[in-house]
N, C-alpha and C positions, 0 to 999 in steps of 0.2 A: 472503626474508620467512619466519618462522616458522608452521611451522603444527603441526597436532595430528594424530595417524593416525585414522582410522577406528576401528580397532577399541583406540587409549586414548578416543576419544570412548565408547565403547559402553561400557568399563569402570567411566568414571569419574560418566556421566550416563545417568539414563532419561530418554523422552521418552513423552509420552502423544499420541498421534497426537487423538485425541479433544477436549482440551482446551489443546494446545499450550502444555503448562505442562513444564518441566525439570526435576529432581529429583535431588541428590546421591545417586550412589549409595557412594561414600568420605567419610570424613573428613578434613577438610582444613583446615588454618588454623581461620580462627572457624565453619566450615561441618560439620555433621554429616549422616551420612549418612539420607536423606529429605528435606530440609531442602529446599523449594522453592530452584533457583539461578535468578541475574541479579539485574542493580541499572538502573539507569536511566540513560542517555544520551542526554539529551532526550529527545523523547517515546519510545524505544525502547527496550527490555529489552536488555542484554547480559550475554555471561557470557564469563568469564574460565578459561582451564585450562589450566595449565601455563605462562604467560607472556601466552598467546593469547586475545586478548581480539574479542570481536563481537559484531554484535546476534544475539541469540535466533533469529531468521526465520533466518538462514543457516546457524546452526547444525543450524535442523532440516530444512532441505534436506539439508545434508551427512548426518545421523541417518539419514535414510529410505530417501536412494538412494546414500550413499556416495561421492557427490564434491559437491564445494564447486560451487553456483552461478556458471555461468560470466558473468551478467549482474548487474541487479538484479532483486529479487525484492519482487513486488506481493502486498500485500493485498490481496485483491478486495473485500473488503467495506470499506477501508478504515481498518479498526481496525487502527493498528498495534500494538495489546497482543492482536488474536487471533490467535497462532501455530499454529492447528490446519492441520495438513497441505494441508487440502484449502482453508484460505482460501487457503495460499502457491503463487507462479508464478515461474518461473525468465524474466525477460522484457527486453528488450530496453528502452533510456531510452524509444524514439517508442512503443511498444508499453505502456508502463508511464506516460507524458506521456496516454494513452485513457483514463484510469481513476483519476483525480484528483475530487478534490471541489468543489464550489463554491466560487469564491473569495470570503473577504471582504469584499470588495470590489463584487462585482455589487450591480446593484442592481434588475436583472429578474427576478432569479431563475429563472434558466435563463445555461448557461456559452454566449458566443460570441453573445448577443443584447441588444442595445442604445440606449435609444432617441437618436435620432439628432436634436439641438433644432434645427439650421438646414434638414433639411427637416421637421419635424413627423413623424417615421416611425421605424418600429423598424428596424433594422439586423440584419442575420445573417451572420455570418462563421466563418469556419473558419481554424484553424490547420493547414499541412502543410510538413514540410520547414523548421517555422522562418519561412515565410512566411505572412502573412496573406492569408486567400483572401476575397473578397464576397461571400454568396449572394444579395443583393438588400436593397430597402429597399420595407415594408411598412406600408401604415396602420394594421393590426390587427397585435397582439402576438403573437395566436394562429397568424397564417399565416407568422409570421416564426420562431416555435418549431417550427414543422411543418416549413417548411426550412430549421432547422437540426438537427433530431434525421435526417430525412431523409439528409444529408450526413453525418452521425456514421455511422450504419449501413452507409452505401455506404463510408465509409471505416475502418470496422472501429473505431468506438470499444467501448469494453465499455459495455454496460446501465447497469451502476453509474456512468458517467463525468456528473458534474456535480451529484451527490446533492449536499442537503446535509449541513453538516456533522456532526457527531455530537454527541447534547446530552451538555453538562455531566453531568447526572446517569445516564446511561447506565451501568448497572456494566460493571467492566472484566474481563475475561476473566486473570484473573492468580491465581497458587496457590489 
């Protein structure tokens, strides 16, 4: 597989650790030098140099500390258009599967809680290993969100796992 060195990355792009925006620093094809770089690949920014094409987040993994991400790599706050250093994590699928968003789909609003119509009760569950786990089944909503955030903690989810989603009009963190 092709890749790009180190230091023609540093040559050819800056990177703002601050606003995890990329910026030509040659000219090149239709691109001149300043010129915010990346285009989009589904929801994700990527950039192209030298043949070498990826999203934006691994590129500035690579930028910072000089080797390519050996897993994937999480937003923590979820935006995938904010490439600032310190949103991005070098993390493993089950480790980066912690820090996901609400799905569209729920409809408690809360991730892994559910209400359950043949007994009349909320459900809490957990996902580990691919497996679904039970926490129990609850009359009140509230005690069924208690043990499931309880369960998240003791199993290392992140803070941010179940937020919802990001609104529509939220500005994006881009040039």
């Amino acid at each position: 597989m092709k890749t790009v060195s180190h230091e023609r990355l540093l040559e050819a792009l800056s990177y703002n650790k601050e606003t995890g925006v990329f910026r030509w620093k040659i000219s090149i094809c239709n691109v001149r030098c300043g010129d915010a770089a990346g285009n989009f690949s589904g929801i994700y920014p990527t950039i192209q140099l030298d043949g070498y094409r990826t999203r934006a987040h691994r590129w500035a993994l690579f930028y910072v500390y000089g080797e390519w991400p050996s897993n994937e790599v999480d937003h923590i706050d979820g935006n995938p258009l904010n490439n600032r250093i310190d949103n991005l994590r070098d993390v493993t699928r089950s480790v980066n599967a912690k820090n996901i968003r609400l799905s569209s789909r729920n409809t408690s609003g809360v991730s892994g809680v559910v209400y359950h119509k043949p007994s009349s009760r909320w459900k809490a569950e957990i996902k580990k290993s691919g497996r679904s786990i039970c926490l129990g089944y609850f009359r009140d909503w509230f005690d069924a969100v208690c043990r499931r955030k309880s369960a998240e903690k003791l199993m290392g989810f992140h803070p941010n796992h179940g937020r919802l989603p990001r609104p529509i009009n939220e500005p994006d963190l881009v040039a």
